[in-house]
N, CA and C of each residue as an Amber inpcrd file, in Angstrom:
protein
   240
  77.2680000-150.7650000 -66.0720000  77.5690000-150.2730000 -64.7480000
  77.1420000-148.8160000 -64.6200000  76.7820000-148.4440000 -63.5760000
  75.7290000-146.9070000 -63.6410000  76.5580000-146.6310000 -61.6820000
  76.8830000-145.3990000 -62.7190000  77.9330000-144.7760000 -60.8040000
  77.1450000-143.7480000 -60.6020000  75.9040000-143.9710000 -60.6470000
  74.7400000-142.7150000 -60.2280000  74.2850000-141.5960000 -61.1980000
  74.8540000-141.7780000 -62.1700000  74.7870000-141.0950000 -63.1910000
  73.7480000-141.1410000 -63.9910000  72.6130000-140.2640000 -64.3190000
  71.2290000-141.1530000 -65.1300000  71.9780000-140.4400000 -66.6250000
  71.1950000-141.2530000 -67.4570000  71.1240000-141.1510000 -68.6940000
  70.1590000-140.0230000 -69.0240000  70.3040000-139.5650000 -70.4620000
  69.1920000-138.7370000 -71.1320000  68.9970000-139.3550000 -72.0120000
  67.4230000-139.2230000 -71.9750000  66.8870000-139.6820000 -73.4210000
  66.7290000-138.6490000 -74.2290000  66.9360000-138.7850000 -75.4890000
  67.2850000-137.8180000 -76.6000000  64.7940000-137.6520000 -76.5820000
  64.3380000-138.6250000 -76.8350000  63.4390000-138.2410000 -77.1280000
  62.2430000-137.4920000 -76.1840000  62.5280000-138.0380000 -74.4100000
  62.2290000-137.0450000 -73.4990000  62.4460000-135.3750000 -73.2600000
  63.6870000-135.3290000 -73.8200000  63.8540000-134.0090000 -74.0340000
  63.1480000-133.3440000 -75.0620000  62.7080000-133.8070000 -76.1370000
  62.1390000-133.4150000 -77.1110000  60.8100000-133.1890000 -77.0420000
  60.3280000-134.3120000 -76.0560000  58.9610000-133.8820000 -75.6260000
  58.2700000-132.9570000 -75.0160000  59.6180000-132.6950000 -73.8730000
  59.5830000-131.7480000 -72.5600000  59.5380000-130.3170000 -73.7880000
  60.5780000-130.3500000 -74.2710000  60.5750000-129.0130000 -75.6000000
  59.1160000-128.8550000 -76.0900000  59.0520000-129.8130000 -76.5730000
  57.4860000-129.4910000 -77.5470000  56.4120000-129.1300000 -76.5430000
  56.0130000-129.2330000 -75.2650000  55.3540000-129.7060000 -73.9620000
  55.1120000-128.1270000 -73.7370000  56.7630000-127.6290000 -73.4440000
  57.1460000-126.0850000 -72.7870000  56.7920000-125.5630000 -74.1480000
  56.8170000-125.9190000 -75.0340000  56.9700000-124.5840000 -76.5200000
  55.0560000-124.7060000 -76.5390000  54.4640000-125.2240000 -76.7960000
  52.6930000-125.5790000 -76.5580000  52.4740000-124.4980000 -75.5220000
  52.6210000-124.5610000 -74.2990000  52.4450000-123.8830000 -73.2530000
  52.8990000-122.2890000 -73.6570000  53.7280000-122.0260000 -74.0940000
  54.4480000-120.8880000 -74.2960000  53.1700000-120.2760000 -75.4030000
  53.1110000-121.1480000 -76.2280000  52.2210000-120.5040000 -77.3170000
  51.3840000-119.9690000 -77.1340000  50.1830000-121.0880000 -76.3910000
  49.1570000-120.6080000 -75.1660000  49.0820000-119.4260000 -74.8540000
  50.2490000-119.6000000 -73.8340000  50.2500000-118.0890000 -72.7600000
  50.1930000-116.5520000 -73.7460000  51.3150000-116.9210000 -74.7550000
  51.2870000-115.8220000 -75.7080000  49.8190000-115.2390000 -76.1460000
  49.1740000-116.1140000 -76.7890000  48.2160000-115.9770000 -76.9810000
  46.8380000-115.1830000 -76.2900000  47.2250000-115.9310000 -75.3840000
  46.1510000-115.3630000 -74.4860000  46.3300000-114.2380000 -74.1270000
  47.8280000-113.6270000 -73.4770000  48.1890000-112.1780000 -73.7580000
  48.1780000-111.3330000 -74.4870000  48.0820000-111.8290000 -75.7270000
  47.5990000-110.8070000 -76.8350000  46.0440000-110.5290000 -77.0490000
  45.7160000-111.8430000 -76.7420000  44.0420000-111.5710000 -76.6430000
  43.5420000-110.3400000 -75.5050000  44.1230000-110.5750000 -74.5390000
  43.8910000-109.4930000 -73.4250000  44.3870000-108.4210000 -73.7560000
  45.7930000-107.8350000 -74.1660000  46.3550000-106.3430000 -74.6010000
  45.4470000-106.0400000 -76.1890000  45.0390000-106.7420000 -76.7060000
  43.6480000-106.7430000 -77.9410000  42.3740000-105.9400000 -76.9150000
  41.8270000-106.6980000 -76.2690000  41.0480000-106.2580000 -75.1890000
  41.1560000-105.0580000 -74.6330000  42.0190000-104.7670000 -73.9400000
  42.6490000-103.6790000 -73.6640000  42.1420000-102.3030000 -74.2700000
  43.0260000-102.5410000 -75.5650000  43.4180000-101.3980000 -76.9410000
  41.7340000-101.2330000 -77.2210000  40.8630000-102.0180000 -77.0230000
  39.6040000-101.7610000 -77.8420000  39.0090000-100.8590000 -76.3060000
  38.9050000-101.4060000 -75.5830000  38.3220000-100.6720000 -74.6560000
  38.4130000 -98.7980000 -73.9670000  39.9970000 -99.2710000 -74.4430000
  40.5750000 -97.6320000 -74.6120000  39.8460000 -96.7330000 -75.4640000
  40.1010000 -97.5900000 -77.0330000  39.6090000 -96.4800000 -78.1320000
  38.3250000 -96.0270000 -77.7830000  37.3660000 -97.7270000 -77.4600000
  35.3440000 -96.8250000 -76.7770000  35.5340000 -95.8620000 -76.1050000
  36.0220000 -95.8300000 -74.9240000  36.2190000 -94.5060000 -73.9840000
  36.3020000 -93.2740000 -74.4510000  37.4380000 -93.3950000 -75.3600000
  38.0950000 -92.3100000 -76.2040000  36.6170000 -91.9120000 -77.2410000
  36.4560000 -92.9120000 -77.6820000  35.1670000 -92.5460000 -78.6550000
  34.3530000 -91.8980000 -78.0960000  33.8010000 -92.4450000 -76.9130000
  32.4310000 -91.6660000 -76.2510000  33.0210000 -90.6330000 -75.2310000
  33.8010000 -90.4590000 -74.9140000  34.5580000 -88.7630000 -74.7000000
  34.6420000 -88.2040000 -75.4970000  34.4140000 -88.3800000 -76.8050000
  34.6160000 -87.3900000 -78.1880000  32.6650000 -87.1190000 -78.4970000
  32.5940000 -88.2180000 -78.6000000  30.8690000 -88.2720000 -78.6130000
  29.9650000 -86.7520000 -77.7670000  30.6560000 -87.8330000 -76.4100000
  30.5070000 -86.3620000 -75.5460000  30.6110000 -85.1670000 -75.1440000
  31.7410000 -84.4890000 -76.1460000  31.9470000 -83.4430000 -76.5340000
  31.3010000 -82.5980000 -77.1970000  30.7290000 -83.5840000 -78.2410000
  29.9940000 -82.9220000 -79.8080000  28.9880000 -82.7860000 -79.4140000
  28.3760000 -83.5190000 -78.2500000  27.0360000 -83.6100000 -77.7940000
  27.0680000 -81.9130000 -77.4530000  27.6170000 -81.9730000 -76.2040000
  27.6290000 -80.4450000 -75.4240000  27.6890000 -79.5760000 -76.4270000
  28.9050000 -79.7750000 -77.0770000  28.4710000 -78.4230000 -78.4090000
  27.7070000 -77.6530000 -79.2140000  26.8070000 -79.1180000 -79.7260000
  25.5990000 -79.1280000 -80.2310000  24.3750000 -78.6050000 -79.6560000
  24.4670000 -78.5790000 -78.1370000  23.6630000 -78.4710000 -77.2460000
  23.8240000 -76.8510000 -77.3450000  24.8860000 -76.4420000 -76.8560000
  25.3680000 -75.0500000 -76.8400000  24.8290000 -74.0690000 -77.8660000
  25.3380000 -74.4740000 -78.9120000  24.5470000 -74.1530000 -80.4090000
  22.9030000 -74.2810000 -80.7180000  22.7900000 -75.0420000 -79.9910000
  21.3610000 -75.1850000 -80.3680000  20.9250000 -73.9040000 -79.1010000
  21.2580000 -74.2410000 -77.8920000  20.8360000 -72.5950000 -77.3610000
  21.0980000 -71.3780000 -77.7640000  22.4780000 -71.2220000 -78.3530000
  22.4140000 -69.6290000 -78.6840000  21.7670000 -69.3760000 -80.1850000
  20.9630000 -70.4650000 -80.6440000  19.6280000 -70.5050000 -82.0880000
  19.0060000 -70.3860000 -80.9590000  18.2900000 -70.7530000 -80.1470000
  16.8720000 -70.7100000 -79.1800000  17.5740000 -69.2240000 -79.1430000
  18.4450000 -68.5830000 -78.5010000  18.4250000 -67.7860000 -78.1100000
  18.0510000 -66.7370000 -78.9930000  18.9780000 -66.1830000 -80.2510000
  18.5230000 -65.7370000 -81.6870000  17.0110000 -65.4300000 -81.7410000
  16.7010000 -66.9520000 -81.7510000  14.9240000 -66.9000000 -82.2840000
  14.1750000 -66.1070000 -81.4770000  14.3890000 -65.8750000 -80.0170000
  14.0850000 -65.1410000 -78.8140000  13.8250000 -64.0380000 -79.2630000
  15.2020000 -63.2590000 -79.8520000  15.1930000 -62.0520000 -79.4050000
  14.5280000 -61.5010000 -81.0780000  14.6840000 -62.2380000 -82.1690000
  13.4740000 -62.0630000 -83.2620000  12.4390000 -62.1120000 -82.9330000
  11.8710000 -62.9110000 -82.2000000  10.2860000 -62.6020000 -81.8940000
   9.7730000 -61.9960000 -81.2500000  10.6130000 -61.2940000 -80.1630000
  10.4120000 -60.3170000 -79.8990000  10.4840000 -58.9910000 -79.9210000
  11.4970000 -58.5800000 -81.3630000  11.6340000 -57.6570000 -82.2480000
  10.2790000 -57.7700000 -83.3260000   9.4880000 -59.0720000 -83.7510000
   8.8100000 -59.0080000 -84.0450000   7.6570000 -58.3670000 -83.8970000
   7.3400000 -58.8660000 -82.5880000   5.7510000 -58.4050000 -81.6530000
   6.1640000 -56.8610000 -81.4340000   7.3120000 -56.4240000 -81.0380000
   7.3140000 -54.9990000 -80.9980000   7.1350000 -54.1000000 -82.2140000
   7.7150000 -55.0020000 -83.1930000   7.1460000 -54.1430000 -84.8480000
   5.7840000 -54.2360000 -84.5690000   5.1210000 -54.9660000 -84.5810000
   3.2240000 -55.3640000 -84.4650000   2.8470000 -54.2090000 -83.6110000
Protein backbone atom coordinates (compact mmCIF):
# COMPACT_ATOMS: atom_id res chain seq x y z
CA UNK A 1 0.00 0.00 0.00
CA UNK A 2 1.79 3.42 -1.03
CA UNK A 3 -0.07 6.74 0.70
CA UNK A 4 1.98 8.86 -1.77
CA UNK A 5 4.99 8.33 -0.32
CA UNK A 6 7.89 7.26 -2.94
CA UNK A 7 10.52 5.09 -1.92
CA UNK A 8 14.42 5.59 -2.19
CA UNK A 9 16.56 3.55 -3.83
CA UNK A 10 19.70 3.07 -1.93
CA UNK A 11 21.50 2.58 -5.36
CA UNK A 12 20.02 5.79 -7.24
CA UNK A 13 21.35 7.79 -4.72
CA UNK A 14 24.64 6.46 -5.13
CA UNK A 15 24.66 7.14 -8.60
CA UNK A 16 23.32 10.67 -8.38
CA UNK A 17 26.57 10.93 -5.73
CA UNK A 18 29.05 9.50 -8.05
CA UNK A 19 27.24 11.61 -11.16
CA UNK A 20 27.57 15.12 -8.85
CA UNK A 21 31.16 14.03 -7.40
CA UNK A 22 32.48 13.41 -11.54
CA UNK A 23 31.10 16.78 -12.31
CA UNK A 24 32.61 18.42 -9.30
CA UNK A 25 35.96 16.98 -10.25
CA UNK A 26 35.65 18.34 -13.72
CA UNK A 27 34.79 21.76 -12.76
CA UNK A 28 37.71 21.70 -10.23
CA UNK A 29 39.86 20.94 -12.65
CA UNK A 30 39.26 23.04 -15.12
CA UNK A 31 39.57 25.91 -12.58
CA UNK A 32 42.80 25.14 -11.74
CA UNK A 33 43.77 24.81 -15.24
CA UNK A 34 42.61 28.43 -15.78
CA UNK A 35 44.11 30.09 -12.26
CA UNK A 36 47.47 27.86 -13.78
CA UNK A 37 46.84 30.03 -16.85
CA UNK A 38 46.44 32.93 -15.13
CA UNK A 39 49.72 32.70 -12.74
CA UNK A 40 51.81 32.03 -16.00
CA UNK A 41 50.62 34.90 -17.84
CA UNK A 42 51.26 37.23 -14.93
CA UNK A 43 54.86 36.03 -14.36
CA UNK A 44 55.50 36.77 -18.74
CA UNK A 45 54.35 40.27 -18.15
CA UNK A 46 56.34 40.57 -15.12
CA UNK A 47 59.25 39.02 -17.06
CA UNK A 48 59.14 41.30 -20.03
CA UNK A 49 58.66 44.45 -17.75
CA UNK A 50 61.91 43.41 -16.20
CA UNK A 51 63.35 42.61 -19.71
CA UNK A 52 62.30 46.01 -20.44
CA UNK A 53 63.97 47.65 -17.98
CA UNK A 54 67.47 46.15 -18.56
CA UNK A 55 66.90 46.97 -22.07
CA UNK A 56 66.62 50.89 -21.35
CA UNK A 57 69.52 50.63 -19.06
CA UNK A 58 71.69 49.09 -21.29
CA UNK A 59 70.70 51.51 -23.78
CA UNK A 60 71.51 54.39 -21.37
CA UNK A 61 74.94 52.96 -20.73
CA UNK A 62 75.72 52.31 -23.92
CA UNK A 63 75.15 56.21 -24.58
CA UNK A 64 77.03 57.68 -21.88
CA UNK A 65 80.22 55.03 -23.58
CA UNK A 66 79.18 56.77 -27.04
CA UNK A 67 79.31 59.67 -25.12
CA UNK A 68 82.97 59.10 -23.31
CA UNK A 69 84.31 57.97 -26.71
CA UNK A 70 83.09 61.52 -28.05
CA UNK A 71 84.71 63.55 -25.96
CA UNK A 72 88.24 61.26 -26.30
CA UNK A 73 88.32 61.81 -29.77
CA UNK A 74 88.04 64.83 -29.61
CA UNK A 75 90.66 65.45 -27.00
CA UNK A 76 92.45 63.40 -29.38
CA UNK A 77 92.34 65.48 -32.72
CA UNK A 78 93.02 68.50 -30.51
CA UNK A 79 96.36 66.84 -29.21
CA UNK A 80 97.09 66.27 -33.23
Amino acid sequence: MSNGATSVNIGDVVATIVMFGFIAVVIIFIVSIYKAYKKNVKRAEERLNVEKQQTFNLQKQVDELNDRVRKIEKLLKEVD
